[in-house]
C-alpha beads as a LAMMPS data file, in Angstrom:
LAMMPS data file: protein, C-alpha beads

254 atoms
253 bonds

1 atom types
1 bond types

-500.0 500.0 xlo xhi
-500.0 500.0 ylo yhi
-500.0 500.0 zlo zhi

Masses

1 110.0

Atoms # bond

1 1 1 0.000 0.000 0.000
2 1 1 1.584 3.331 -0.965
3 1 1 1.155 6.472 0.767
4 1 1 -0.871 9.606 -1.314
5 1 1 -1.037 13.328 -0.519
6 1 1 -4.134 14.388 1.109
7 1 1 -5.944 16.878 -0.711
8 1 1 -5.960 20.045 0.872
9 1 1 -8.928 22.180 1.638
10 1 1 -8.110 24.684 -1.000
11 1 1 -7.823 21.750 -3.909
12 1 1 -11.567 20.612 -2.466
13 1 1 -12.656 24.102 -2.688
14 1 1 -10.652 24.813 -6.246
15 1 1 -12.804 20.927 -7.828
16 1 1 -16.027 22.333 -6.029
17 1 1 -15.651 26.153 -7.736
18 1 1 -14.838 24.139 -11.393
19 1 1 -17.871 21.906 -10.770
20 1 1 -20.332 25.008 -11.649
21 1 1 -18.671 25.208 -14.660
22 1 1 -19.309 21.776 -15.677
23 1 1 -21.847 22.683 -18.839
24 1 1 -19.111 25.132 -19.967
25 1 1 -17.949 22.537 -22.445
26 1 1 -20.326 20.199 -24.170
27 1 1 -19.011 17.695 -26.967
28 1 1 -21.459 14.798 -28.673
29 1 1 -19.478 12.149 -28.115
30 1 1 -18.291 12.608 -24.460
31 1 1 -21.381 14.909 -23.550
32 1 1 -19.835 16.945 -20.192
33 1 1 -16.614 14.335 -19.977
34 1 1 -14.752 17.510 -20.210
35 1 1 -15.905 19.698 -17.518
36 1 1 -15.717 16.947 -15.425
37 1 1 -12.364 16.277 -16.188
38 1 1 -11.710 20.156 -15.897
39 1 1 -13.466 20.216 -12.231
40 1 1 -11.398 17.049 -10.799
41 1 1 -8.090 17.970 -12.365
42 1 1 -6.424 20.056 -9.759
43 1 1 -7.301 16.712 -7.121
44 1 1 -5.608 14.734 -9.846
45 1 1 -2.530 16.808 -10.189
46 1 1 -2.452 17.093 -5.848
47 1 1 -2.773 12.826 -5.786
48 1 1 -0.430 11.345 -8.834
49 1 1 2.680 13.549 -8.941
50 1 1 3.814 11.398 -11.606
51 1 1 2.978 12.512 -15.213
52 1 1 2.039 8.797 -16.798
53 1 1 -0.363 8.138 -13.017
54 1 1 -1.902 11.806 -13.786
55 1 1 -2.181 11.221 -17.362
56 1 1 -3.641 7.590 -16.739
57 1 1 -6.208 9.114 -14.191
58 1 1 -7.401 12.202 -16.748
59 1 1 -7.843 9.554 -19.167
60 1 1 -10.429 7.672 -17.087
61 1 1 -12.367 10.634 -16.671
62 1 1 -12.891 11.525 -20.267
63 1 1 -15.054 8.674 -21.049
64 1 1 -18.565 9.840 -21.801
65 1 1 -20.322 11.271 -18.611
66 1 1 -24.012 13.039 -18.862
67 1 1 -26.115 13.430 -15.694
68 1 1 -28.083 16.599 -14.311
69 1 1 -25.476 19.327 -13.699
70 1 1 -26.443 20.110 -9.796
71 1 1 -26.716 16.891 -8.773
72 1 1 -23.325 16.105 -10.890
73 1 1 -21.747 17.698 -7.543
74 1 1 -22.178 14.144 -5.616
75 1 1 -20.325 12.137 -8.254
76 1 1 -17.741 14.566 -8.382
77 1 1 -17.075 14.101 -4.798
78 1 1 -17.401 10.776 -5.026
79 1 1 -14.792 10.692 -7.968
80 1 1 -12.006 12.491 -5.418
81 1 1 -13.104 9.636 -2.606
82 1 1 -12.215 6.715 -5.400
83 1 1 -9.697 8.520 -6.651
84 1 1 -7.952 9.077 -2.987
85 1 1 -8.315 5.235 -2.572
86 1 1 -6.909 4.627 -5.837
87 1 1 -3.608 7.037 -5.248
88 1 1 -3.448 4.819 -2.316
89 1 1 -3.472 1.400 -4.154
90 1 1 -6.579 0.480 -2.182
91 1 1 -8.785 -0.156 -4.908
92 1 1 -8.324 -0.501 -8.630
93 1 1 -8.896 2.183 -11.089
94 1 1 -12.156 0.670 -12.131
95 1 1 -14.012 1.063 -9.290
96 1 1 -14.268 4.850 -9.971
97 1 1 -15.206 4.449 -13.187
98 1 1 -18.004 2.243 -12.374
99 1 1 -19.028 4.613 -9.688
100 1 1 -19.780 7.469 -12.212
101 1 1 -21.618 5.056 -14.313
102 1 1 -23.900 3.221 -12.444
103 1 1 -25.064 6.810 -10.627
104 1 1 -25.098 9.164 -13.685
105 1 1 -28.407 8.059 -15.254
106 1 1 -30.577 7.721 -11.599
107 1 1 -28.953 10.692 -10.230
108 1 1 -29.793 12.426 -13.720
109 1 1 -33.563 11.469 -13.159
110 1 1 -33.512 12.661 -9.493
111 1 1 -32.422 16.188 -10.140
112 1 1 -34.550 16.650 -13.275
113 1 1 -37.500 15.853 -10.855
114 1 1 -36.824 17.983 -8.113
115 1 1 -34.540 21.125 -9.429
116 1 1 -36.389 21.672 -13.126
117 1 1 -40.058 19.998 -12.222
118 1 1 -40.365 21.334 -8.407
119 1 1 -38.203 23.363 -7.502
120 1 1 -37.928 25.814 -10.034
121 1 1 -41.957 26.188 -10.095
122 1 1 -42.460 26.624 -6.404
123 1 1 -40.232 29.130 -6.372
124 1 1 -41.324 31.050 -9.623
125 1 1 -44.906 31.047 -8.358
126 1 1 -44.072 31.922 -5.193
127 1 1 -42.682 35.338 -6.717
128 1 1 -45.157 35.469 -9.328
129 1 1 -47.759 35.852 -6.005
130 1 1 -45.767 38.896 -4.458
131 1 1 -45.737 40.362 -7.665
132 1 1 -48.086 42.686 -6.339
133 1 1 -46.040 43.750 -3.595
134 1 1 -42.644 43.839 -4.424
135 1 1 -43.111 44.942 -8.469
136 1 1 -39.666 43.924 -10.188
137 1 1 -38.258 43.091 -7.076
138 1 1 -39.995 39.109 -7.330
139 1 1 -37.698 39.012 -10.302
140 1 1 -34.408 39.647 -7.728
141 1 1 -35.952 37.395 -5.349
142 1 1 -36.983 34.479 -7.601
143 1 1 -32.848 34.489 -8.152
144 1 1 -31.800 35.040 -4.779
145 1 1 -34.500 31.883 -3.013
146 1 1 -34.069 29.618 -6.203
147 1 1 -29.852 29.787 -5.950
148 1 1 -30.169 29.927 -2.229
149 1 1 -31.070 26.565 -2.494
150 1 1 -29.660 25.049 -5.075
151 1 1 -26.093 25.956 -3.862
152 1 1 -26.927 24.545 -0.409
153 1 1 -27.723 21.406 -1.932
154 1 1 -25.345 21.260 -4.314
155 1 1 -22.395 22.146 -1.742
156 1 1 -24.095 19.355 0.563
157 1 1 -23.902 16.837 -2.104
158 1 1 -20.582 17.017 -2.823
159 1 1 -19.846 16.888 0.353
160 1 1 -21.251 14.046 1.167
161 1 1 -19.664 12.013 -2.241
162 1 1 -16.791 13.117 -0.758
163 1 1 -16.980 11.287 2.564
164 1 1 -19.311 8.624 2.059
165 1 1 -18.080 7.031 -1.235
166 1 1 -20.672 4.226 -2.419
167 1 1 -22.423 5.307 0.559
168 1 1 -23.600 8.061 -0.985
169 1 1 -26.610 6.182 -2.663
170 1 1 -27.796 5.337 0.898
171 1 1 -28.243 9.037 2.418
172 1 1 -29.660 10.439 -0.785
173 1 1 -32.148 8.133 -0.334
174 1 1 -32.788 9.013 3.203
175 1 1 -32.795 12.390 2.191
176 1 1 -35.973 11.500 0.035
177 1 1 -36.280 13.971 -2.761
178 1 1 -39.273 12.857 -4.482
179 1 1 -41.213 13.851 -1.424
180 1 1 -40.141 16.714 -0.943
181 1 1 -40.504 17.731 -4.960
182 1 1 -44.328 16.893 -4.473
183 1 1 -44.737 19.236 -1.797
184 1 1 -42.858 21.936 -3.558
185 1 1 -45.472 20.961 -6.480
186 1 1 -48.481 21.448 -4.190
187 1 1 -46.880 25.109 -2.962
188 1 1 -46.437 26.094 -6.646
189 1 1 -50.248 25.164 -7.444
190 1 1 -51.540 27.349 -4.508
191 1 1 -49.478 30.449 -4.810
192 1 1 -50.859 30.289 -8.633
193 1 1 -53.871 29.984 -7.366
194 1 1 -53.407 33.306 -4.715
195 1 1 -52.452 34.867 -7.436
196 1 1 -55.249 34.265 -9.861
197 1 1 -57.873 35.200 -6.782
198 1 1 -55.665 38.587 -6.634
199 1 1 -55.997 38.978 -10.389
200 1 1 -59.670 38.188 -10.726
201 1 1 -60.577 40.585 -7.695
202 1 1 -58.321 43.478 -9.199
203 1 1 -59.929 42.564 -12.463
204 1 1 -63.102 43.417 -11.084
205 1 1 -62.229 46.730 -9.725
206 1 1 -60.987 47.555 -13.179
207 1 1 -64.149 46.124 -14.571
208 1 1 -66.637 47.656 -12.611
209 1 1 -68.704 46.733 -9.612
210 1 1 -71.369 44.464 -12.160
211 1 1 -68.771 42.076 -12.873
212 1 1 -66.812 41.678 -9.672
213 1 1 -68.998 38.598 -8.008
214 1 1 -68.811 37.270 -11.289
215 1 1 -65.437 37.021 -11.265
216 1 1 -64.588 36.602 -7.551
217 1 1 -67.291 33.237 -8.035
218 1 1 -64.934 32.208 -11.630
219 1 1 -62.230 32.386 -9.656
220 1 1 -63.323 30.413 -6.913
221 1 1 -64.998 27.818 -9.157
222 1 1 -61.796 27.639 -11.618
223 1 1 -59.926 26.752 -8.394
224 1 1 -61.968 24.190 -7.398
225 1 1 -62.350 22.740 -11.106
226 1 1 -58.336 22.198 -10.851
227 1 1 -57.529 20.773 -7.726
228 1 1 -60.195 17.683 -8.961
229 1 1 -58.022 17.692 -12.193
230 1 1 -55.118 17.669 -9.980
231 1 1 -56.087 14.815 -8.158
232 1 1 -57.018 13.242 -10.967
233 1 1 -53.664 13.531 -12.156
234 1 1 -53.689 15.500 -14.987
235 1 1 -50.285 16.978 -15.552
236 1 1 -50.029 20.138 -13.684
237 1 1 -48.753 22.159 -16.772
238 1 1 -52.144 21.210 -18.651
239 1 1 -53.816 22.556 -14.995
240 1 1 -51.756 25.756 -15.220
241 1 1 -52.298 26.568 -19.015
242 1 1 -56.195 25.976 -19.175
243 1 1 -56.162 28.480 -15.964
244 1 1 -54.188 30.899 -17.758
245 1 1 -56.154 30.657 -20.990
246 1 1 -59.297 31.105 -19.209
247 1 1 -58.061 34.376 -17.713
248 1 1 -56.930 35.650 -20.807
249 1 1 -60.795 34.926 -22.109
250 1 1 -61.997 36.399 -19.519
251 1 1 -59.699 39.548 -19.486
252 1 1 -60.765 39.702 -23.735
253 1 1 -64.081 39.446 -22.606
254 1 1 -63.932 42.376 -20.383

Bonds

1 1 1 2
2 1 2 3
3 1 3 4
4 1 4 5
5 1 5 6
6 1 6 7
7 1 7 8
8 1 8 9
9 1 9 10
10 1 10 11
11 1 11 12
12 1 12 13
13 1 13 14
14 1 14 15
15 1 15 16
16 1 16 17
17 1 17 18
18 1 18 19
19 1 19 20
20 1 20 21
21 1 21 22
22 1 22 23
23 1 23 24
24 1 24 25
25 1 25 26
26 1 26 27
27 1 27 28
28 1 28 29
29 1 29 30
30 1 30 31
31 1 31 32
32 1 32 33
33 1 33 34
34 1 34 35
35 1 35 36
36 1 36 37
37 1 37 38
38 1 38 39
39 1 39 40
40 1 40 41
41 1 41 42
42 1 42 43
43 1 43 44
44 1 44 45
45 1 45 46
46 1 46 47
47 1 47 48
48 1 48 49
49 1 49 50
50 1 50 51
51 1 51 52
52 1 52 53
53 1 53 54
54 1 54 55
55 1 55 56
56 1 56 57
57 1 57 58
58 1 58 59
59 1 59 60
60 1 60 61
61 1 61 62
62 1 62 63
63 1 63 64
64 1 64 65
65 1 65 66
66 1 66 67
67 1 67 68
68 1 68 69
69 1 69 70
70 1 70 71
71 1 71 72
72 1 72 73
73 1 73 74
74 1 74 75
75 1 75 76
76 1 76 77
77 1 77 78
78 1 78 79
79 1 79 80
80 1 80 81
81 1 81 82
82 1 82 83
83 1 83 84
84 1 84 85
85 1 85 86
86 1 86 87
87 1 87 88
88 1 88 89
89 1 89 90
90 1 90 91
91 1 91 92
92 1 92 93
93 1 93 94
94 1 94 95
95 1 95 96
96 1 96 97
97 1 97 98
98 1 98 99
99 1 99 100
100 1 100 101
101 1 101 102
102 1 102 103
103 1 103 104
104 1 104 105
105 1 105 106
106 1 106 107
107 1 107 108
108 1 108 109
109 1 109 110
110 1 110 111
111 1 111 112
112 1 112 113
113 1 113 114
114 1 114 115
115 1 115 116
116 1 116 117
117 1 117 118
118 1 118 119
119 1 119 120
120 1 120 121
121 1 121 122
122 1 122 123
123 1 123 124
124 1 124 125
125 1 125 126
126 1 126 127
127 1 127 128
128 1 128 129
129 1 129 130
130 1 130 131
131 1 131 132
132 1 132 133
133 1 133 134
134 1 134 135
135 1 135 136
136 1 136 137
137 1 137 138
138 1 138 139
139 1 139 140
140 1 140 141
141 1 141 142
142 1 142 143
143 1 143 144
144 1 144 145
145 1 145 146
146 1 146 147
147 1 147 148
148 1 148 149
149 1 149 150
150 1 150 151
151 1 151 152
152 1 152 153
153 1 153 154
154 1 154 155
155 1 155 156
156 1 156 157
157 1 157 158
158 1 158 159
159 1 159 160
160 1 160 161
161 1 161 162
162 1 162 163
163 1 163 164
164 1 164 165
165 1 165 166
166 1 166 167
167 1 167 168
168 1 168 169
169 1 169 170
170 1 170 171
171 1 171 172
172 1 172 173
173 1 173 174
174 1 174 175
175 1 175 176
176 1 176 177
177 1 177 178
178 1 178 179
179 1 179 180
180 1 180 181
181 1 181 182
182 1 182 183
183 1 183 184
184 1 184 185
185 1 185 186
186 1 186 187
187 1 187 188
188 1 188 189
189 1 189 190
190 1 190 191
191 1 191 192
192 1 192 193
193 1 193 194
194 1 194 195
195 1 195 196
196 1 196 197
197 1 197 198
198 1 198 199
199 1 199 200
200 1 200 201
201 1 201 202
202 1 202 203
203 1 203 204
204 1 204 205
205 1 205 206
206 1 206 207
207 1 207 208
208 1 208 209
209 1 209 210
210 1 210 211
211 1 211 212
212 1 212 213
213 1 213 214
214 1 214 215
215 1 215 216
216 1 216 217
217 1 217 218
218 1 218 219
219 1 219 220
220 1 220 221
221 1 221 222
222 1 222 223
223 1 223 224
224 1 224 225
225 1 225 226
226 1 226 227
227 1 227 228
228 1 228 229
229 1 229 230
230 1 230 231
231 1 231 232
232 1 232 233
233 1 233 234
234 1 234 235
235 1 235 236
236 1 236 237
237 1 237 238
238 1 238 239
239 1 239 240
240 1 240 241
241 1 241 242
242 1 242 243
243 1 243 244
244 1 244 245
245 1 245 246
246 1 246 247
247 1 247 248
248 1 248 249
249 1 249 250
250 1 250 251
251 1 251 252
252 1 252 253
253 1 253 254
């Protein structure tokens, strides 16, 4: 067993910083091989101080790699973990390679799910609500709750490839993001539907004083025509668009 440097904190901070830029550099055949190669190489350089070792270990990590770029965070912690265990003839070089492949694809499906399909919406609607109170200013906030979040988690999950290895699979299960994506689902639905109330009542101001009940009662019946469509599970984007094409009508009609 040979002995490796350990990777300093500023190397682990230097692969972390690189990891954001992992979409910088896209390529058909390897897909993001290349900004993963980018965001590991100063922990390569640190563990194999010998050019054919660091050559051998870039190598490995330009074989095709694709998976959801927040997420990606995990397996490139998880790379430096192998890779540490490697530099220390531990394990065999395979191992990390088989790491990156048999997590890409799930890992892929669990941040498309909760970062693009939850995440993203809660957020967005819940600054499309405040619209009325804070103007332009939702915009500035949408940016500043959205990344809030997704650098936590993405600074978490690398961490925790980092120190738990294979392990890894284990606590992001625990950590049970499907779950928590529905419930970000079911905020996004009712701060759209707070703000359609708001729009229908300020609607009727505009309107006159005839058609306010009419539309305060729309409102209340549009709202109660999609949550049984909801349950019912129709897609929530058909939900959404049928409510906004409704209140276009309705605003044409008035």
């Amino acid at each position: 067993m040979s002995t490796a440097p350990t990777l300093s904190r500023s190397v682990l901070l230097r692969v972390y910083l690189r990891s954001l830029f992992l979409q910088a550099s896209w390529n058909p055949k390897g897909m993001q091989n290349l900004g993963l190669a980018y965001s590991v190489y100063p922990a390569l350089e640190q563990l194999y101080p010998d050019k054919k070792a660091l050559e051998a270990a870039v190598q490995r990590h330009l074989t095709f790699f694709n998976t959801h770029p927040y997420v990606a965070a995990a397996i490139v912690g998880g790379v430096l973990f192998h890779e540490q265990r490697i530099a220390r003839d531990e394990e065999s070089p395979d191992k990390v390679v088989a790491f990156k492949a048999a997590l890409m694809g799930p890992l892929a499906a669990l941040g498309d799910g909760f970062f693009w399909l939850s995440l993203k919406p809660a957020v967005g609607a819940i600054c499309a609500a405040l619209v009325p109170a804070l103007q332009a200013w939702a915009a500035v906030l949408f940016l500043f709750l959205y990344n809030l979040v997704h650098l936590t988690l993405r600074a978490r999950l690398y961490w925790m490839g980092l120190t738990l290895g294979d392990r890894l699979v284990e606590a992001i299960a625990r950590a049970n993001l499907p779950t928590r994506g529905a419930r970000l689902r079911s905020v996004a639905a009712a701060c759209a539907g707070g703000l359609v109330a708001w729009l229908a009542v300020d609607l009727g101001r505009t309107a006159g004083g005839d058609h306010a009940p009419w539309l305060v009662s729309g409102c209340l019946a549009l709202g109660v025509v999609s949550y049984i469509l909801v349950q019912q599970r129709v897609p929530n984007y058909v939900v959404l668009y049928l409510a906004a094409g409704l209140a276009c009508a309705a605003g044409a009609f008035l």
